[in-house]
C-alpha positions in Angstrom: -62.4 -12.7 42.5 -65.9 -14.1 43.2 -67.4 -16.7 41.2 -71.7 -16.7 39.7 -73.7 -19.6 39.7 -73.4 -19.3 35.8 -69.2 -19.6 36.6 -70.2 -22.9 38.2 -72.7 -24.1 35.9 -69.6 -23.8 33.1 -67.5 -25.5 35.8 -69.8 -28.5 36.5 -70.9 -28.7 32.3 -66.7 -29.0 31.3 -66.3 -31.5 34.6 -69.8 -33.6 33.1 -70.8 -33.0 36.7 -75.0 -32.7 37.2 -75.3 -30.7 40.5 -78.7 -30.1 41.5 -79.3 -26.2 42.5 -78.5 -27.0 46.2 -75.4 -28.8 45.2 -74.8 -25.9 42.9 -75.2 -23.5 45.5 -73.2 -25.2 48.4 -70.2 -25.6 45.5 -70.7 -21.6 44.8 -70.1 -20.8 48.6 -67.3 -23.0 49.1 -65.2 -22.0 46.0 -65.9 -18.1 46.7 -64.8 -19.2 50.2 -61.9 -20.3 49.1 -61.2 -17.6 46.8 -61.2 -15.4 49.9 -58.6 -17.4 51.6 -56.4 -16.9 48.9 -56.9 -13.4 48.5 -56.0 -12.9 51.9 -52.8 -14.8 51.5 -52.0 -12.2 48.0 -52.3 -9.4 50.3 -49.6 -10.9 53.1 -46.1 -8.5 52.2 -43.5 -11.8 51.6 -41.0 -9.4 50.3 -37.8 -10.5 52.4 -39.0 -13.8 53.2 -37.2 -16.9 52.2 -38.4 -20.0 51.0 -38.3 -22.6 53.9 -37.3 -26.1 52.2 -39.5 -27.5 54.7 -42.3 -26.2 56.9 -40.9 -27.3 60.4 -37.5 -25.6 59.2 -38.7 -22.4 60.7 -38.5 -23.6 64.0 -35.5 -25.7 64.0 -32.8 -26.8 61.6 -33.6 -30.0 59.8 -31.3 -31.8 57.6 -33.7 -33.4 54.7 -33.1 -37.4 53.9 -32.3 -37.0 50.4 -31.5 -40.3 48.6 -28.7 -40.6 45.7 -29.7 -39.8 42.4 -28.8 -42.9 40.8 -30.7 -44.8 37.9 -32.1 -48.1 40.0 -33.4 -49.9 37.0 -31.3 -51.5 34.3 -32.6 -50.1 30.6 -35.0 -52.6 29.7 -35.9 -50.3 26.4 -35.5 -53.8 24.0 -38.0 -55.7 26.2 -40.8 -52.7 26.4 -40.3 -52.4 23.2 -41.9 -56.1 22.0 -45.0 -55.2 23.8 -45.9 -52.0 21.0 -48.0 -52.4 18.4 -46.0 -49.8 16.5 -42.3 -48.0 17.4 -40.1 -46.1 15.4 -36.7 -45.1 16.7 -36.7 -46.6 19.7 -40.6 -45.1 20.9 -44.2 -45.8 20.8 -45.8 -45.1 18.3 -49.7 -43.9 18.4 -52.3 -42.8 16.2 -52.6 -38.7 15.6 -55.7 -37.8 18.0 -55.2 -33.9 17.3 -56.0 -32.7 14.4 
């Protein structure tokens, strides 16, 4: 996949970026650069690999520090809840901004 300049004109008109046509240009390179890199890694055959949990597990066993999952925080739903303008059933509530 290669990007145009108009592909990063769009890009830079939806981000409200103003890129000058150098700017432009250097952006084009580097995207379509990076495009490549990915393509490269597509066409690597993974079939048979496993997932490594970590990256430095495929060179030695590592045992990840996993904390308990355990609430740390005591509900403190009541006292949020003073702070909104407007709730109903227990949540926030906000004015429609799709229509």
């Amino acid at each position: 996949m290669a990007l145009t300049s108009q592909d990063i004109d769009r890009i830079a008109n939806l981000a409200r970026l103003a890129l000058s046509p150098k700017e432009s240009e250097r952006m084009l390179s580097q995207l379509n650069g990076f495009f490549g890199i990915v393509e490269k890694m597509q066409a690597v055959d993974t079939s048979g690999v496993q997932p490594l949990a970590h990256p430095v597990a495929a060179i030695q066993d590592i045992a990840l520090r996993l904390r308990e999952d355990v609430a740390s925080e005591p509900n403190q739903r009541e006292a949020n809840m003073r702070n909104a303008p407007a709730q109903g059933e227990g949540l926030f509530l906000v004015p429609k901004v799709i229509e």
